[in-house]
C-alpha positions in Angstrom: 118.8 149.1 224.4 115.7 150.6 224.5 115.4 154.5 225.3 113.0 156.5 227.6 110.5 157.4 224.6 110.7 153.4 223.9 110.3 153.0 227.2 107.4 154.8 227.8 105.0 153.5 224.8 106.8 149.9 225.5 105.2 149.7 229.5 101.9 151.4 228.2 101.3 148.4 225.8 102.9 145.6 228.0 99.9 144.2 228.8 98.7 143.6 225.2 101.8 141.8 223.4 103.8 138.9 224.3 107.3 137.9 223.9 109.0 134.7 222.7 112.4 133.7 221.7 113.9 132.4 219.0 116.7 129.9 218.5 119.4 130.5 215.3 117.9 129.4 212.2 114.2 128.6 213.8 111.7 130.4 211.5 109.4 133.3 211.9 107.5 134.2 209.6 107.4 131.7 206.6 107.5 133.0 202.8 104.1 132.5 201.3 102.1 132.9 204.5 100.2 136.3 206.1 102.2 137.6 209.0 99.3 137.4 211.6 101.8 139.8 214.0 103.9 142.6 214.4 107.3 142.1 215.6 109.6 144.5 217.7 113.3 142.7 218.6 114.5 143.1 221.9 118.1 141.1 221.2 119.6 139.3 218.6 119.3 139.3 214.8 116.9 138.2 212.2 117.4 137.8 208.4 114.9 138.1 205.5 115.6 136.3 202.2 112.8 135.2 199.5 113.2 131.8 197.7 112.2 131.5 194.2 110.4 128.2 192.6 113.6 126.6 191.4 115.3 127.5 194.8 117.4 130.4 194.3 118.4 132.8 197.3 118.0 136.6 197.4 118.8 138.6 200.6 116.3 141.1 201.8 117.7 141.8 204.9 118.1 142.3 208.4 116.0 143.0 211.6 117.8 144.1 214.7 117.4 145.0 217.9 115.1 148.2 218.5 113.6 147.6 214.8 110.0 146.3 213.9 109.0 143.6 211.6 106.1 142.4 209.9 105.2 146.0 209.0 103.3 145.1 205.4 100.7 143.1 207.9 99.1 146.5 208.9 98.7 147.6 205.1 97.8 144.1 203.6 96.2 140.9 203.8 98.8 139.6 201.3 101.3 136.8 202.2 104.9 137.7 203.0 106.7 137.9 199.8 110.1 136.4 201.8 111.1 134.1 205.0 111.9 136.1 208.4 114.0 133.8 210.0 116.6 134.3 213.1 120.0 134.5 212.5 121.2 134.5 216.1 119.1 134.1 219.7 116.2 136.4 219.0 113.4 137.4 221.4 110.9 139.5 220.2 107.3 141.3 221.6 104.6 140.3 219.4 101.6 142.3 218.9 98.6 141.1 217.0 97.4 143.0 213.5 94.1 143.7 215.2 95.7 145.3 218.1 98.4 147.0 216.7 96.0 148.8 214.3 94.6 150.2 218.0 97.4 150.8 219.6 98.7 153.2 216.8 95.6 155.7 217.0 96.2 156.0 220.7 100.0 155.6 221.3 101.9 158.6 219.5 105.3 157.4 220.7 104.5 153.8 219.2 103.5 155.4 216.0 106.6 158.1 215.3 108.6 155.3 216.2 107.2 152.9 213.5 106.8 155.0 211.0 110.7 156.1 211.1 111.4 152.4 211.5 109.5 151.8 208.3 111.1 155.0 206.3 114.5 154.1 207.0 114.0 150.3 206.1 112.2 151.6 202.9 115.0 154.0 202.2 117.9 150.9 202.4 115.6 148.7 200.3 115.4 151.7 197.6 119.1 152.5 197.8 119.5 148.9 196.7 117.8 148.6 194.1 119.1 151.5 192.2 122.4 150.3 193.2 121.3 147.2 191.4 120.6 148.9 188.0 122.9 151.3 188.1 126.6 150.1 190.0 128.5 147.4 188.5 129.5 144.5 191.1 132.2 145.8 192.3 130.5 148.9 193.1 128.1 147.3 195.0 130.2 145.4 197.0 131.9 148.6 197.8 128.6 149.9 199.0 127.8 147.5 201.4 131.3 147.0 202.9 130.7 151.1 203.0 127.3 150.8 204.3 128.4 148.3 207.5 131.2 150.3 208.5 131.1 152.6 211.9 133.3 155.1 213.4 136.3 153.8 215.0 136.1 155.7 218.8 139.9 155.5 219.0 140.4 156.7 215.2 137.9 158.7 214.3 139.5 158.7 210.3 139.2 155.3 210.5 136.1 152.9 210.2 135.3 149.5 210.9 133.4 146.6 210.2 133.1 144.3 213.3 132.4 141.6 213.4 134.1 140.8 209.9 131.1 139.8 207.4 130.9 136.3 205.8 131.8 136.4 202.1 128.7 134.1 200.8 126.4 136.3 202.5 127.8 139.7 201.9 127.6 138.0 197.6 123.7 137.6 199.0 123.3 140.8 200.1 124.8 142.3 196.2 123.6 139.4 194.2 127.0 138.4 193.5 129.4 135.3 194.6 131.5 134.4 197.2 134.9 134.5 194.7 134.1 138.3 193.1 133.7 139.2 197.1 136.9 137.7 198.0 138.8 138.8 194.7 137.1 142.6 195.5 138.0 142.0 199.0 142.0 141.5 198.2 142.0 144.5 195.3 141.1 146.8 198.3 143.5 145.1 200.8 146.3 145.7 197.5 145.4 149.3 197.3 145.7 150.1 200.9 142.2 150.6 201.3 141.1 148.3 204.0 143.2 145.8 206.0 141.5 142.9 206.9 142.6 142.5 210.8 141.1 139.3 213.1 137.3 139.5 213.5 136.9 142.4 211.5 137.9 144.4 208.2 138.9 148.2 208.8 138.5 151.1 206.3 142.1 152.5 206.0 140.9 155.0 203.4 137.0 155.7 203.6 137.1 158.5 200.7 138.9 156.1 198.1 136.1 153.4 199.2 133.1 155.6 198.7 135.2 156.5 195.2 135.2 152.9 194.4 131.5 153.2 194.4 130.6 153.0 190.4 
């Protein structure tokens, strides 16, 4: 949900975007193809992966609501490097290049707001890839079951991942498979460091799972 700074550079530009929707699995923004837009969700989910020439998969990631996409179309002329396509019901304002290049030398609260968007995307896309040179498998599968946890409100020494994540796409997400996610999966269950309950895996022992990080 959108708060009051949101709010205020969202009704000062209202006039200048427009929104559409998105069915699960219609595409956004194709791989190979300038984004001609800027995109900022209102609801739903969106995933990024890139397909190579043979056909292979690799996850990028996600866009969420109250996040921006199609951020490299302000900096570049170049076609997206991967397919934005949504994973749920998405709607979305769209603002052109042309006028989103305007509307950041005018609207401060549209431009912190993208800017922090972009740092903290670039910051999980760096995270990964050192994890990718530098964690075996395991680790990394550990990092991302770490990474998707939250606070449990009830117990707070406790977190959660709700709802529970799909094995082939958490083996995207590391570059992995489905079977060293599910054997991972069932080491931590063993050790009494998550319990997998229904719709949702819960970190019994966050410290030992950050540990398991190598």
């Amino acid at each position: 949900m959108m708060g009051t700074d949101k709010d205020t550079w969202y009704r000062s530009i209202s006039d200048r975007t427009s929104k559409k929707h998105y069915a699960p699995e219609e595409v956004i923004a194709l791989q190979g193809e300038p984004i001609e837009f800027v995109g900022y969700v209102l609801s739903g989910k969106a995933k990024a992966v890139a397909y190579s020439e043979n056909g292979d998969v690799t996850w990028v990631g996600h866009f969420g609501e109250g996040e921006f996409l199609g951020h490299t179309s302000l900096l570049t002329d170049s076609p997206a490097r991967f397919e934005i396509c949504a994973e749920t019901n998405v709607e979305i304002i769209r603002v052109s290049v042309p006028v989103m290049r305007e509307l950041l030398s005018t609207e401060h609260g549209l431009n912190s707001t993208l800017a922090k968007d972009l740092a903290v995307r670039l910051d999980g896309m760096t995270s990964r890839l050192i994890e990718a040179f530098t964690l075996s498998t395991r680790g990394r599968i550990c990092a991302e079951l770490s990474r998707l946890s939250r606070i449990i409100g009830i117990m707070p020494e406790n977190l959660i991942i709700r709802p529970s994540p799909v094995f082939v796409e958490l083996a995207q997400r590391v570059n992995s498979t489905r079977e060293t996610v599910s054997r991972t999966v069932s080491g931590l269950q063993k050790k009494n460091i998550i319990a997998r309950e229904p719709g949702a895996i819960v970190i019994l022992d966050p410290d030992a799972l950050r540990r398991a990080i190598v």
